[in-house]
C-alpha positions in Angstrom: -10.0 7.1 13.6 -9.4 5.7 10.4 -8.1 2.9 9.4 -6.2 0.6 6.3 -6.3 -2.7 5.1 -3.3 -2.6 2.9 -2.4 -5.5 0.1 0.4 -6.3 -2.2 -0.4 -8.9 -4.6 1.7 -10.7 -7.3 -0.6 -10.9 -11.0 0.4 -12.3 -14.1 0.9 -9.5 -16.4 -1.5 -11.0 -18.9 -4.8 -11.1 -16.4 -4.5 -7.5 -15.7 -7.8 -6.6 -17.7 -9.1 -9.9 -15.7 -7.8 -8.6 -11.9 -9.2 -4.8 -13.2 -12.8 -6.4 -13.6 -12.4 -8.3 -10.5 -11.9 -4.9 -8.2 -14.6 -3.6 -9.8 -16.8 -6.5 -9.2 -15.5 -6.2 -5.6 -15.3 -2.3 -4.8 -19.1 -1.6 -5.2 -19.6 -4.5 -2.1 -17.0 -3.4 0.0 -18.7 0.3 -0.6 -22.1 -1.1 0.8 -20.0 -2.6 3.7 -18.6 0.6 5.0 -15.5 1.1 2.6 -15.1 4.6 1.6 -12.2 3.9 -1.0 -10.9 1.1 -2.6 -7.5 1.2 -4.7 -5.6 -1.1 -6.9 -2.2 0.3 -8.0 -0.5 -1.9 -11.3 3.8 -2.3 -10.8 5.2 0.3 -13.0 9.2 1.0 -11.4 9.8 -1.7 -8.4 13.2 -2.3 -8.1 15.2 -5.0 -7.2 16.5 -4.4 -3.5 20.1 -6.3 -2.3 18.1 -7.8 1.1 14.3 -7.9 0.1 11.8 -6.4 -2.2 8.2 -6.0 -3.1 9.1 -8.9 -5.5 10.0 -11.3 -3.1 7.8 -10.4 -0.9 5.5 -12.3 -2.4 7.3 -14.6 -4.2 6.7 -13.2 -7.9 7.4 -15.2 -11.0 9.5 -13.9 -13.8 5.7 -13.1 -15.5 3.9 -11.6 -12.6 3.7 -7.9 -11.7 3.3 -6.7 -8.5 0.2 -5.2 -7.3 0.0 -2.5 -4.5 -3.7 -1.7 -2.9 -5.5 -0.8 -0.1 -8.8 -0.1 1.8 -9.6 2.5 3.5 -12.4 3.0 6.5 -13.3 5.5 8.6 -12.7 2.8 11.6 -11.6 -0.2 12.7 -14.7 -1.1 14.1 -16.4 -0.5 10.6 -13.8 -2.5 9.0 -13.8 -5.5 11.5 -17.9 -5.7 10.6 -17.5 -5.1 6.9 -14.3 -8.6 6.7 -16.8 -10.3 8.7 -20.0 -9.5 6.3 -17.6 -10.2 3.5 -17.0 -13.8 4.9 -20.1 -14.1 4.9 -21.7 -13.2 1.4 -22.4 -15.1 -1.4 -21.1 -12.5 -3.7 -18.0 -12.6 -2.2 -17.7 -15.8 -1.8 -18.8 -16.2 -5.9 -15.7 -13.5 -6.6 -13.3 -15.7 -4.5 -13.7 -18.8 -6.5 -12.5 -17.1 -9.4 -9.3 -15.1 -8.9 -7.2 -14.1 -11.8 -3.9 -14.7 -8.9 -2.3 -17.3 -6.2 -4.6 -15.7 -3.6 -2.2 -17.8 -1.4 1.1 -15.5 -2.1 -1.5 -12.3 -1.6 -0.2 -10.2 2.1 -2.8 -8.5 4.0 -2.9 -6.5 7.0 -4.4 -3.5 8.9 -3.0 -0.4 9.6 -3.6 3.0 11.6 -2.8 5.6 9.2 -1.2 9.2 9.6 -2.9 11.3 7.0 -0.6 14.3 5.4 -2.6 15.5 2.9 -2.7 19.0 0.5 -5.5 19.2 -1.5 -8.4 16.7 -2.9 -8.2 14.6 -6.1 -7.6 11.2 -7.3 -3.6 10.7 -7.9 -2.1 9.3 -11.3 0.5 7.6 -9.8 1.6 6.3 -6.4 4.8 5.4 -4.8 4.1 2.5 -2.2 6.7 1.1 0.1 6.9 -1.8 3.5 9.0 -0.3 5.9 10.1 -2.5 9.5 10.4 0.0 12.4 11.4 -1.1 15.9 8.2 -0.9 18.4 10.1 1.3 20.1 10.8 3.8 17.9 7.1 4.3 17.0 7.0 8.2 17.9 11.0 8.7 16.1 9.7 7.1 12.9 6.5 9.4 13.0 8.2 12.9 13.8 10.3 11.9 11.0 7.8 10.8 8.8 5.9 13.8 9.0 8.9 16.2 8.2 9.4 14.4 5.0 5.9 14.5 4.5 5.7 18.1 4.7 8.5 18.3 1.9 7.1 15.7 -0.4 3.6 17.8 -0.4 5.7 21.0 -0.9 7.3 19.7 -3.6 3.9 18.1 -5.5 2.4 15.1 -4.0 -0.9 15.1 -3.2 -1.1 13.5 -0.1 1.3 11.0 2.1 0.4 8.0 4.2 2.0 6.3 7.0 0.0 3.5 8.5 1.4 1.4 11.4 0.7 -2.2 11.8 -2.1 -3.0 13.6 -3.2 -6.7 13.0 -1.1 -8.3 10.4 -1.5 -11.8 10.2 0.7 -14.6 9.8 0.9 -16.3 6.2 1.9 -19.6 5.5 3.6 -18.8 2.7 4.6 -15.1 3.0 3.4 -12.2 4.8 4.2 -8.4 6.0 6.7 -8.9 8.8 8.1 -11.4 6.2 8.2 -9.2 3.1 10.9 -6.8 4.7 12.3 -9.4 7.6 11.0 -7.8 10.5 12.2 -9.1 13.8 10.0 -9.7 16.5 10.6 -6.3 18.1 9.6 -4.5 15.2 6.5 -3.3 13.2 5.9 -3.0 9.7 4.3 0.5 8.2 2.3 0.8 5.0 2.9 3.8 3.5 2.2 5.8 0.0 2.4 9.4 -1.9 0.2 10.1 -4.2 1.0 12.1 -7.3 -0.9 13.8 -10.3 1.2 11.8 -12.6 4.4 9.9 -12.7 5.9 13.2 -14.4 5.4 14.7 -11.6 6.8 12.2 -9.2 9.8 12.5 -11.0 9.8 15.9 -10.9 8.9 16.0 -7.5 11.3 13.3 -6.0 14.0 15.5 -7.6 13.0 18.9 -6.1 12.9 17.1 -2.5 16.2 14.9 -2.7 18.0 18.3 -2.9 16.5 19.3 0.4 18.1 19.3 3.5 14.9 18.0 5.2 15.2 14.8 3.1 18.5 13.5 4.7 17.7 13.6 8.5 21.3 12.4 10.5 19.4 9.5 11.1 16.4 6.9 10.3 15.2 5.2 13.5 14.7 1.7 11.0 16.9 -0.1 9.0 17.1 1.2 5.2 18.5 -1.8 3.6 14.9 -3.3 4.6 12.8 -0.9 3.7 10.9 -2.5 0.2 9.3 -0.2 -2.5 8.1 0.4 -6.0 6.3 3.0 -8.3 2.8 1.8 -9.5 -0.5 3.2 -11.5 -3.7 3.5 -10.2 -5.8 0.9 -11.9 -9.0 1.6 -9.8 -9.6 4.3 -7.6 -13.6 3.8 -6.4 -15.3 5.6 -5.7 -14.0 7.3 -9.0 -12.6 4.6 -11.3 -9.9 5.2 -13.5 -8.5 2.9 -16.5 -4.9 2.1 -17.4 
């Protein structure tokens, strides 16, 4: 089964060219360690939310912008052995002393995806959001999930992702559970669309809010916690892109 380490990461706007060369320093090693993509997604629409946003969830200054990544393996047990040989290479190591960010204010986690998908290609923009869903309503949130998913890709997107949380570690200064408040009966799930272009998110996002499949009676997690944000791919490996 396939698995995500997700990210979202606060930059300052003027070492974007700096974190850019960075990824693609990194994405060739994570490649050799079992990686089979590796994408880093520039803040481009991410709004301020009235309880929590992508913003405060990790603790952005007036100059950063907020970055939205992930990893993705074809298992856990892959990925497991590919943080461990990262811990221990020089290279990495080499690339960690030199961070164009507060590595410190960076949240990380795994995830177990649910993969929606319509056709092959590498998006040109991507709507990422941090969603807290109660433990209990794992299967609700999924059913659900997968409806809107259906009308998202009907309506343009290239492919949809869901990831539940799977190891997400505690932060000392902020984290995933932290970013949208989760209690400790809920989990927090990674999720994305891709699109061809932001045009046609916009397009696309328009065409599904006037379906009826959009606005189920109702959404087994709390809304008002749910943080999000429009971004632009930055890197995609293993096909780069520029921005």
């Amino acid at each position: 089964m396939a698995y995500i380490d997700g990210f979202v990461v606060a930059v300052p706007a003027a070492n974007k060219e700096a974190y850019r060369q960075a990824a693609l320093a990194a994405a060739p090693l994570y490649r050799e360690f079992g990686a089979t993509r590796f994408v880093e997604c520039w803040g481009d629409d991410v709004p301020e939310g009235k309880v929590t946003d992508l913003r405060r969830a990790v603790k952005a200054e007036p100059e950063e912008v907020i970055v939205f990544s992930w990893i993705e393996y074809p298992s856990k047990a892959v990925r497991d052995e590919a943080n461990a040989k990262a811990y221990r290479d020089p290279r990495m190591e080499a690339l960690g002393a030199h961070m164009p960010f507060d590595g410190k204010r960076m949240i990380v986690g795994g995830f177990v995806p649910d993969l929606h998908e319509r056709g092959a290609g590498r998006p040109g923009y991507v709507d990422g959001s941090l969603v807290p869903v109660p433990v209990g309503n794992k299967e609700a949130y999924h059913a659900i999930a997968s409806r809107l998913a259906a009308v998202l890709l009907e309506h343009g997107a290239m492919r949809v992702v869901d990831a539940w949380g799977d190891d997400l570690p505690d932060g000392k200064l902020t984290d995933f559970k932290g970013a949208v408040k989760a209690t400790a009966e809920e989990q927090v799930v990674f999720a994305w669309v891709e699109w061809p272009s932001k045009a046609a998110r916009d397009a696309g996002w328009g065409k599904a809010m006037a379906d009826s499949r959009m606005h189920p009676d109702n959404v087994p997690y709390d809304e008002g916690r749910r943080t999000h944000g429009g971004f632009v791919p930055i890197l995609d490996e293993p096909t780069a892109t520029g921005a």
